[in-house]
C-alpha positions in Angstrom: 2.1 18.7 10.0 1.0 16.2 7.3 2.6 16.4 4.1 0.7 18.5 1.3 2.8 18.4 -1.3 1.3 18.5 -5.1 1.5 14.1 -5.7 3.9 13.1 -8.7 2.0 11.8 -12.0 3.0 8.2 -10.7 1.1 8.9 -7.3 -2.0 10.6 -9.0 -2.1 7.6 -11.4 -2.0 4.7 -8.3 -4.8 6.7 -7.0 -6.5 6.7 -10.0 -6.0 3.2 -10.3 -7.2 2.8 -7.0 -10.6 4.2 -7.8 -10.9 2.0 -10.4 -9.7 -1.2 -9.6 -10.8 -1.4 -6.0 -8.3 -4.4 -4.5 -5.0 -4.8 -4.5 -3.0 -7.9 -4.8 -1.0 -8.7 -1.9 1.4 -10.6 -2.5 3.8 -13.4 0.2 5.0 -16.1 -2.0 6.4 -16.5 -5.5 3.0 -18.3 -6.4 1.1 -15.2 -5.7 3.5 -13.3 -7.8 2.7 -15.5 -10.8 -0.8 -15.5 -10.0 -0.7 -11.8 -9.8 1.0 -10.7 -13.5 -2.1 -12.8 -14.7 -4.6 -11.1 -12.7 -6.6 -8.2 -13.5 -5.4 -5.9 -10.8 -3.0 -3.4 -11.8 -1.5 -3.0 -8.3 0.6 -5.3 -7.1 2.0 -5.2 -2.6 4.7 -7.2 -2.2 5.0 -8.1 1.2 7.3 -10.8 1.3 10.2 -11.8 -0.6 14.2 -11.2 -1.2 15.8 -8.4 -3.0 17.3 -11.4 -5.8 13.7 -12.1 -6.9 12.4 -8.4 -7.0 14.1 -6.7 -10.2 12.8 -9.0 -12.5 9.5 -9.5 -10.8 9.4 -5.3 -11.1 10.2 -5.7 -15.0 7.9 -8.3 -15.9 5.0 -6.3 -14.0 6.0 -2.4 -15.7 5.9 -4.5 -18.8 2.3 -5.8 -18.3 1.3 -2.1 -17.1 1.2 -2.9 -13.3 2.4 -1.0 -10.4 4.1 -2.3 -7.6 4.5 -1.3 -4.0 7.1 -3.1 -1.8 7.2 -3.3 2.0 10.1 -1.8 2.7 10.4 -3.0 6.6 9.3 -7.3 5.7 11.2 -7.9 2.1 15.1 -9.3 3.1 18.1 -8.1 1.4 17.3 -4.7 0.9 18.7 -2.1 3.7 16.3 -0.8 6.2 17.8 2.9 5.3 18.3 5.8 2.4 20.5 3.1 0.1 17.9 0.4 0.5 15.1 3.0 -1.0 17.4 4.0 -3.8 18.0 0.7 -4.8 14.0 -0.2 -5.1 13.6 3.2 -7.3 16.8 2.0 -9.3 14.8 -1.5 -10.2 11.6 1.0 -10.3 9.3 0.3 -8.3 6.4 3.0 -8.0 6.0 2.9 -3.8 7.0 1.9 -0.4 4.5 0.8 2.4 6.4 0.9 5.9 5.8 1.8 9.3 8.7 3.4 10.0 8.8 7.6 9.8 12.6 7.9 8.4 11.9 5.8 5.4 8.9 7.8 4.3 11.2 10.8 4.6 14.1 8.7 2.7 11.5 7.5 0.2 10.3 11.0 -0.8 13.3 12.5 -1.1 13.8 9.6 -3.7 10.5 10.8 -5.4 8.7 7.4 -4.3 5.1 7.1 -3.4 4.8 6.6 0.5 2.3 4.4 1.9 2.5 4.3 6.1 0.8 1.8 8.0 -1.4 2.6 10.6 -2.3 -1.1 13.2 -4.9 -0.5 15.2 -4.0 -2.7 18.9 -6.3 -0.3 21.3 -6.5 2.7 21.5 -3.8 3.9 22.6 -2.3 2.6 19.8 -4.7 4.4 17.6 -3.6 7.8 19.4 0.3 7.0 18.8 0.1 5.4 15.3 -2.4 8.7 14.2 0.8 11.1 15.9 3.2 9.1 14.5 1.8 9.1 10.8 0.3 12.9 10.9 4.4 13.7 11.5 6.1 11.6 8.8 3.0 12.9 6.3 2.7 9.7 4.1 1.2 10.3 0.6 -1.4 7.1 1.4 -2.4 5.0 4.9 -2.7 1.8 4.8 -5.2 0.7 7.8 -4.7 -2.9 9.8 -6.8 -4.6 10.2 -8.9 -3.5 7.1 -11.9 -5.8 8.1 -12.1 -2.9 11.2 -11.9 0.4 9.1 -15.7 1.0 9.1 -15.2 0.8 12.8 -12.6 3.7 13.2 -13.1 5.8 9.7 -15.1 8.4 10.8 -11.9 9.1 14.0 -9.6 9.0 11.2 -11.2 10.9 8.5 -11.1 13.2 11.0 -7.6 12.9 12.3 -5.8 12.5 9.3 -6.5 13.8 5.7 -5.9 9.8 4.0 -6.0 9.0 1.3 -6.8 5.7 3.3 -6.0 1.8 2.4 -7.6 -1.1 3.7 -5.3 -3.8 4.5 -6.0 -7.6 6.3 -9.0 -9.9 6.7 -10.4 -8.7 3.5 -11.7 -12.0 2.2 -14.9 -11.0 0.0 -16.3 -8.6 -2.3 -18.9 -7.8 0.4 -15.7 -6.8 2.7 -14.1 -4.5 0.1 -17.5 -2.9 -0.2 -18.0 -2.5 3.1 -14.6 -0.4 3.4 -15.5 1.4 0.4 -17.8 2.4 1.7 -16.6 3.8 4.8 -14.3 5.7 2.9 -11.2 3.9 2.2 -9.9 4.3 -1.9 -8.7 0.8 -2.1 -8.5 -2.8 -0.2 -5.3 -4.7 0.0 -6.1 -8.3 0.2 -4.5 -11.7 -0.7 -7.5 -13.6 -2.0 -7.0 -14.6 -5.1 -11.0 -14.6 -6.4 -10.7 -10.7 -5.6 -7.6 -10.1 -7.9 -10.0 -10.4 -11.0 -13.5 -9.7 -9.3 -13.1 -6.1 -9.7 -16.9 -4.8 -10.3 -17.3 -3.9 -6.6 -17.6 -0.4 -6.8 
């Protein structure tokens, strides 16, 4: 069954957040983190990167009032297990993004934000990854590619009860419109133009 707990003050305010700042930076090199601490965006994906860069990174961004979200499963150094995610919410990051079940479950026990991802292959990947996710019960799903989310909301919406993320390909504002529209709270995109081009909504 999906998770339904009540979501911690930090997960209620990355929502809000969401809602209001409609992309995400995501970020793959330590030029995208500088870019990023200047950029309007308040939340900040790392997707890449080594566990010696990440605490001050995680510092520098709390103290401009930014959240940050780490991916768990593609930043090196940290362990793939329960003492990797209590290590990130030592340093205090505010969530995880992975595709792996037991470190949702690791995560929440640590009082993290959980963000699963969901890659859409074919269909029968759809039908796993939807099984897979409704099981570990994430607090958020991030969707890959984003760019196809309008194509497959209406299957999730009704699979799963989100809140949904739109991540890959989105390269303009008329893309994270387009998602918006279909229903999904916030785009996760590495494009710089769209980490201060935040009137979308």
């Amino acid at each position: 069954m999906f998770h339904r707990g009540v979501y911690t003050q930090a997960a209620l305010e990355i929502v809000r957040l969401a809602r209001l700042y409609p992309v995400a930076a995501a970020l793959k090199s330590e030029e995208d983190m500088r870019l990023a601490l200047e950029a309007d965006t308040p939340l900040l994906f790392l997707l890449k990167g080594d566990a010696f860069q990440l605490a001050p990174f995680v510092e520098e961004a709390r103290r401009r009032g930014k959240r940050v979200v780490v991916h768990v499963d593609l930043v090196s150094g940290i362990g793939k297990d329960r003492a990797g995610i209590q290590y990130l919410h030592q340093i205090g990051i505010d969530a995880i993004i992975t595709s792996k079940s037991q470190l949702v479950t690791a995560a929440r026990a640590e009082g993290l934000i959980t963000i699963q991802r969901l890659l859409l292959l074919d269909d029968s990947g759809l039908e796993k990854g939807v099984r897979t996710i409704a099981h570990a019960g994430p607090d958020l799903v991030e969707v890959l590619p984003g760019i196809m989310f309008p194509e497959v909301a209406a299957t999730l919406r009704r699979l799963l009860p989100g809140p949904f993320i739109a991540g890959g390909f989105i390269r303009t504002a008329e893309d994270v419109a387009r998602v918006q529209q279909a229903g999904a709270i916030l785009s996760s995109s590495s494009t710089y133009s769209l980490w201060r081009n935040l009137s979308l909504a």
